[in-house]
C-alpha positions in Angstrom: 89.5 45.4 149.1 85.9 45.8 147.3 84.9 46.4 151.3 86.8 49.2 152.0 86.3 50.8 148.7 82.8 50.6 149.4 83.3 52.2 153.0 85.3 54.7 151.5 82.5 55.9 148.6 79.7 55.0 151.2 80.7 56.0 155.0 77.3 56.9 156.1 76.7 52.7 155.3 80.2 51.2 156.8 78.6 49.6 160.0 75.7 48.3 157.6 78.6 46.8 155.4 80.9 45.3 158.1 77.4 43.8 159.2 77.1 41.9 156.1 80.5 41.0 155.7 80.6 39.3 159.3 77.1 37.7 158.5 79.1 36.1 155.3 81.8 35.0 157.7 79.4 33.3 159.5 77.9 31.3 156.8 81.1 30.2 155.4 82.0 29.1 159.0 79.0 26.9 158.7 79.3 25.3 155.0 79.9 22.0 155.3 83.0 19.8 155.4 82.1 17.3 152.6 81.1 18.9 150.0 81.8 17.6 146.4 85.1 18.7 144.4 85.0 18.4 140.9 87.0 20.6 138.2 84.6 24.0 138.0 84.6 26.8 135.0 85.7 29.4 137.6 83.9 32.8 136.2 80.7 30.8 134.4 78.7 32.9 133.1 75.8 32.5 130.4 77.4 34.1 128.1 80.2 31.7 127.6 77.7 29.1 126.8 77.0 28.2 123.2 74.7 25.4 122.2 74.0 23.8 118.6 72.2 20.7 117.8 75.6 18.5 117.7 77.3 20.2 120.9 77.7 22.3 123.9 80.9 24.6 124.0 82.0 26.2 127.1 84.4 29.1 126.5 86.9 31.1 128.6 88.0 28.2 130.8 91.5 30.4 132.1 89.9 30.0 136.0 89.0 26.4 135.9 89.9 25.1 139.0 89.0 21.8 141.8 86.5 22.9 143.7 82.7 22.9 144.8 80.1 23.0 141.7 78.3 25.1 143.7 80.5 28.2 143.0 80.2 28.1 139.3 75.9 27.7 139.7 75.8 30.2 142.2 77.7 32.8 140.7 75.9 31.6 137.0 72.6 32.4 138.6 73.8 36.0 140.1 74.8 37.1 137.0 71.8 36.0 135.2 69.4 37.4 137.6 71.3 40.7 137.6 71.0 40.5 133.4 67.2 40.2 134.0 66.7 42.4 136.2 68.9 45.0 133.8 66.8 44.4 130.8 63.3 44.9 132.3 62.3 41.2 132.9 59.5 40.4 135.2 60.7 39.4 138.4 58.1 36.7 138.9 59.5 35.4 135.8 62.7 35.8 136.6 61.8 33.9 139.6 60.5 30.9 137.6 63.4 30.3 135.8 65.7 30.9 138.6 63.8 27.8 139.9 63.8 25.3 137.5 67.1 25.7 136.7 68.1 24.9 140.4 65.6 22.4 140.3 67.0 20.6 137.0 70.8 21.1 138.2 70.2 20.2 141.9 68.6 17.0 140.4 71.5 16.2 138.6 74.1 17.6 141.1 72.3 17.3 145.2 75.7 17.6 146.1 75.9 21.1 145.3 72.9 22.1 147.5 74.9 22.5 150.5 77.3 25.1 149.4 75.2 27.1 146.8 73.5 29.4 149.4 76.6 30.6 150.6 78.2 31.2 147.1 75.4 32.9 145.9 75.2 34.9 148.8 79.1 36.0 148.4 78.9 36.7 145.0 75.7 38.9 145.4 77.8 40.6 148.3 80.7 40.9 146.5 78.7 42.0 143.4 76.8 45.0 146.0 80.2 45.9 146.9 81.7 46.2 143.8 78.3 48.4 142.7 79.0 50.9 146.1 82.3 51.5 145.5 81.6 53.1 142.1 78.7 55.0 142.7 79.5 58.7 143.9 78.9 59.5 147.7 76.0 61.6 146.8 73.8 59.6 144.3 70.9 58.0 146.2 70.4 54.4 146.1 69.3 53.6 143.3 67.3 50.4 141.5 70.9 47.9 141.2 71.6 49.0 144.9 67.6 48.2 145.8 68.2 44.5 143.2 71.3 43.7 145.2 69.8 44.6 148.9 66.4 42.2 147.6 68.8 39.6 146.7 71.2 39.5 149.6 67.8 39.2 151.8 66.2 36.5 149.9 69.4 34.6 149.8 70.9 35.0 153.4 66.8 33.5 154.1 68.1 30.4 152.2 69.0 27.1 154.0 70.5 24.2 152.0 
């Protein structure tokens, strides 16, 4: 649905679109069989996250669901870069977080290394989709549609 809505606002970039959405195909063809299941958040984002000395509280738990860990990280660490990138932060720093969170949950979690590129890379997709389809026809591409095109790059480049 977010695909042809994107066509639709953005026909002069369908065959770049059906590229990517083929290229996602792929790498879901391709995630391994055995990855881990465990009951997941569903739409985790930061800000349903509180913390205080005596607790953590995760919020807004109407999506839970059995499934890979990966998905909730992966679609965690879209929305935070996208937040960054929204409020000015420096990418390098951005960067640096980006990577020691990974590195402290993939610690804790290896299991989840072998799906996350592939989450992360459909939630970025579906994310640069969702962004296309609102823009008019005529704008120009701006700085979200220049985050999301970095980010789908760097990602796809990912290997578990």
């Amino acid at each position: 649905n977010r695909l042809v809505k994107a066509a639709a606002a953005r026909p002069s970039e369908r065959v770049a679109l059906l590229d990517l959405m083929q290229m996602l195909k792929e790498r879901f063809a391709a995630l391994p069989e055995d990855r881990p299941v465990v009951q997941t958040h569903g739409r985790f984002h930061h800000d349903h996250v509180f913390l205080s000395p005596e607790a953590v509280t995760v919020i807004d738990l109407d999506r839970s669901r059995p499934t890979d860990p990966a998905k909730d990280v992966a679609e965690f660490v879209r929305v935070l870069r996208l937040a960054a990138f929204r409020a000015g932060v420096d990418e390098a720093l951005t960067d640096e977080v980006t990577e020691a969170f990974l590195a402290e949950y993939l610690a804790l979690v290896p299991g989840g290394a072998a799906g996350l590129p592939h989450y992360w890379l459909s939630f970025l997709v579906l994310s640069y989709l969702g962004h296309l389809r609102k823009a008019a026809p005529e704008d120009t591409p701006g700085a979200v549609t220049a985050f999301h095109e970095r980010e789908i790059r760097r990602v796809s480049e990912m290997r578990p």
